[in-house]
N, C-alpha and C positions, 0 to 999 in steps of 0.2 A: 606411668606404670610403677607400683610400690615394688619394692623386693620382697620377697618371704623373709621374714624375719624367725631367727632362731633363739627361741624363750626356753626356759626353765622352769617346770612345777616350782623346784624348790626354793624360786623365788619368792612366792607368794603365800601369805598368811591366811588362815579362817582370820583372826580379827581384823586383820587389815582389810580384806573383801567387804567384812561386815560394814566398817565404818566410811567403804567408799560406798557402800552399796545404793543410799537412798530411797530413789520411789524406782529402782528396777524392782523386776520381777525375775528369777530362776527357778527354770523347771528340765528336770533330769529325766529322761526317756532312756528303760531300760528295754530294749528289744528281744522277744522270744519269739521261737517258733512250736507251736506244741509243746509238749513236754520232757526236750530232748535237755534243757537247760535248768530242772527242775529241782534239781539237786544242789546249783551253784547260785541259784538268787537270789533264795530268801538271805543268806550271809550278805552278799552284797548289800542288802536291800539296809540290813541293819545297820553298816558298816556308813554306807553314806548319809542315812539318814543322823546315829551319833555326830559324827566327824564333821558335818557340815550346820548344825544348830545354829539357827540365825541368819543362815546363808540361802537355804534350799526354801523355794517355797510350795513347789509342789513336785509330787515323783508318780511319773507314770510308769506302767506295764505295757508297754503296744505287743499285745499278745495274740498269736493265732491259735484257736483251738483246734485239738483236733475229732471233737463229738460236739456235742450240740447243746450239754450244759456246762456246769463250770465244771474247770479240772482239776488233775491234783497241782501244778503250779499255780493259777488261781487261787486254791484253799491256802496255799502253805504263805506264800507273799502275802493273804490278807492275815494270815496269824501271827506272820512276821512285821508286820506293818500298815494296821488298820485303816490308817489315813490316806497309802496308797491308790491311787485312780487308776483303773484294769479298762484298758482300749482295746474292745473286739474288732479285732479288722477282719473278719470275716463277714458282719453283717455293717458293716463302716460305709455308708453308700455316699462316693464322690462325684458329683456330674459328669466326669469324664472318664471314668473307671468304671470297669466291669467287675470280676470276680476272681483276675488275674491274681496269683500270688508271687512272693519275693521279697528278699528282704527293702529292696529300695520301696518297693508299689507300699508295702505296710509302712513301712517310715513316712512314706507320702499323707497315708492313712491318718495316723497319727498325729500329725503335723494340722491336717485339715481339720479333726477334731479340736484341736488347739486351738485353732484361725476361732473354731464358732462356737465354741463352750466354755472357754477356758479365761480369754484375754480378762474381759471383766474392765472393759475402757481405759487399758493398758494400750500404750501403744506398738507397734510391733517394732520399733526400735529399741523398747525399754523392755522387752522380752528377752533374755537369753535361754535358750535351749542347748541343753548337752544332752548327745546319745552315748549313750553306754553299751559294748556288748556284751550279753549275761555270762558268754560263755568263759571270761579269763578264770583260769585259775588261783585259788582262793588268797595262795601266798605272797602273790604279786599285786593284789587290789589294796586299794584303799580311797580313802578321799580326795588323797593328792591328785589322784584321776579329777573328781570335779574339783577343785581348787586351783589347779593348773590352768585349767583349759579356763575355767569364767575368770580367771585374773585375766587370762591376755584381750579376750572380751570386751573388758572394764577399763583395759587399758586402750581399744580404740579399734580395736581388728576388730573385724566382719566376720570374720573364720578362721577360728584354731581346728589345727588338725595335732593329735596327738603323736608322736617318734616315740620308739623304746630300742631297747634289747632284744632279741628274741630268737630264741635257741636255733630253730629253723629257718622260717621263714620264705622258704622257697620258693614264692610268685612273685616275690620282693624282689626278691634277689636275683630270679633269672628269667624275669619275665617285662613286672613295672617297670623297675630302674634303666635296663637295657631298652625298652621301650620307649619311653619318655627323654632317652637322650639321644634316637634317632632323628631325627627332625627338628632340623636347625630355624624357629620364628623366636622373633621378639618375643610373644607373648607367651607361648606356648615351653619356653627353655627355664623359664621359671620351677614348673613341672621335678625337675632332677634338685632345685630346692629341699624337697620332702621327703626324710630321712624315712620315713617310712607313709610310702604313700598311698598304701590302702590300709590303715588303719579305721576300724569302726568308730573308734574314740575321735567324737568331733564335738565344737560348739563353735554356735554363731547366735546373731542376731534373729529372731522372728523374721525379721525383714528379708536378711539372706536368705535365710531357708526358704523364702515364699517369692524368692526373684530368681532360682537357677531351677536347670532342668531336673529330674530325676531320673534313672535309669531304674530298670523292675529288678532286674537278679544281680547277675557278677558286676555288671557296668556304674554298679552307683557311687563308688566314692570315685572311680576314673572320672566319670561324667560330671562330680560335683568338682573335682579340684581343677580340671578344665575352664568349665563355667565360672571359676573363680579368679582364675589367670584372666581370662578375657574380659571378666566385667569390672575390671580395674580395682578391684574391693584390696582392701588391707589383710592381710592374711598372718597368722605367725602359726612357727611348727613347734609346737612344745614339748621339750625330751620329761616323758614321766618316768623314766630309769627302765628299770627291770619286768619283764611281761611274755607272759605266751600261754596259749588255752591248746586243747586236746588237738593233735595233728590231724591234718586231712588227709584221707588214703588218695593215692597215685591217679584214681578217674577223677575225683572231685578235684584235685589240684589240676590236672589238664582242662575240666569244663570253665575251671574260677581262669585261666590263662588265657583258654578263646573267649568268654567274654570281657575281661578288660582288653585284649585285643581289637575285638570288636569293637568295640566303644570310642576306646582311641582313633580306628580310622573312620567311624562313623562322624564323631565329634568333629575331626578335623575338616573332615567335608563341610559339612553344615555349616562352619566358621569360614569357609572358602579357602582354604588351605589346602586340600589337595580334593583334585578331581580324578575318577575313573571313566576313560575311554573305549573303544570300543566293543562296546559292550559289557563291558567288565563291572560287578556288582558282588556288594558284599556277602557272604553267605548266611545261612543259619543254621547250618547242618556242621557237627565236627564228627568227621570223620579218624578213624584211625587203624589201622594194622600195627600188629606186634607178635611175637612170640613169647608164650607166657612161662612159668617155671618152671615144666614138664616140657617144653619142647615143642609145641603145640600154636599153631598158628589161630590169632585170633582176632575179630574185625567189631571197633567199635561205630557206632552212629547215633550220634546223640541229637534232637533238634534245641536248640540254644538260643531261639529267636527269644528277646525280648522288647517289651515297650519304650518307648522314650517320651514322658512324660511334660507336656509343656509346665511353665513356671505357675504355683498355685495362685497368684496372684490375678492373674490373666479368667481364675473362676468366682475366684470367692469375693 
């Protein structure tokens, strides 16, 4: 079993990538949902396409629309960056997927496209993929986002997950980390390794990404950093400093807590780590009571089931 190793963006050079890089291939997946991100990508889009010259070889958009032609993030990333590849995961048809949405089901999406358009007799070892998410704010981005993460790559890890700073943070901090250091396994204590462990900011190997499971909504980086404990792969957390994007209000921070919840003791099951007896099963329903700013008693019910996606490899 490797340890999580703990790396530094600021170790890593564009020219030094450049001259280790050879006959890999790097391709940066920026994920949207509609056009809630619309305003904060085309700058990124620029930002790493400058900053990485010689490095990047191709940049996708895994974008969900929300009409039925192109939109306005569509128009503005192709005016920002012509060369750009726009993946609709809307009409994206996977053999084992329906028409389920989520940010993990669309990363899947995207991924799969890659497996069968993209390689180009590349092998999926000599493939690196970084995900980006669109939403940081604009002061905290930069390159060192992908320069970070494909140096620890290049250096031998199967899977960077990226750590920062971040002003709030609150499923990090009173949710993941208290969670992840409940349960005491070999494999699974790794887990509290990762200074920040749901960050969106990942890279790995083609190959990893098409050997762990995916989860559809909240459960997808739970589910990937699990899967990556147990499949004995090399892993490093790379601190890229300073970061944080538009806070989530009080409902969505409780739905994002019971789905990595969820995930967590789903995961562990499935790994044979813990069983539930008599009768005892996991739910999809979060329920809640509260009293809200006026005084006022009020009852929420949200259903929260999502998919657990086997490994792409096992399709394509």
């Amino acid at each position: 079993m490797h340890p999580i190793q703990h790396l530094e963006a600021s170790a890593y050079s564009l020219d030094d990538l450049i001259s280790r890089k050879q006959h890999r291939k790097i391709f940066v997946v920026f994920s949207t949902c509609g056009e809630r991100e619309c305003d904060l990508i085309c700058d990124k889009v620029r930002r790493i396409r400058a900053g990485t010259i010689g490095l990047v070889d191709r940049m996708f958009l895994s974008h969900r629309r929300e009409g039925e032609g192109r939109d306005r993030t569509e128009k503005r990333v192709h005016s920002a960056d012509p060369d750009i590849e726009i993946l609709i995961n809307n009409t994206t048809p996977v053999p084992d997927m329906e028409e389920e949405k989520g940010k993990g089901s669309d990363m899947r999406r995207a991924l799969f496209q890659i497996n069968q358009e993209y390689m180009n007799g590349t092998s999926s070892t000599d493939i690196i993929v970084v995900f980006l998410d669109a939403d940081v704010l604009p002061e905290f981005f930069g390159a060192h986002f992908v320069i970070g993460l494909v140096g620890a790559v290049m250096d031998g890890y199967d899977f960077a997950k990226a750590s920062f700073w971040r002003a709030m943070g609150r499923v990090k901090k009173y949710v993941a980390q208290p969670l992840f250091s409940l349960i005491d396994h070999p494999k699974i204590g790794k887990l509290t390794d990762f200074a920040y462990p749901l960050s969106g900011e990942v890279a790995g190997t083609l190959d990893f990404f098409n050997s762990v499971n995916f989860w559809q909504l909240y459960g997808i980086e739970t589910g990937i950093n699990i899967d990556s404990c147990f499949g004995g792969y090399r892993i490093a957390d790379v601190n890229l400093g300073l970061y944080d994007h538009k806070h989530q209000s009080d409902l969505n921070i409780q739905k994002m807590a019971f789905g990595i919840i969820r995930t967590f003791f789903y995961q562990l099951i499935d790994n044979g780590i813990l069983h539930l007896d008599n009768d005892a099963k996991i739910g999809d329903i979060f329920r809640a009571n509260y009293i809200d700013e006026n005084g006022e008693r009020k009852f929420i019910e949200c259903s929260l089931s999502e998919k657990k996606y086997q490994p792409l490899k096992k399709i394509l």
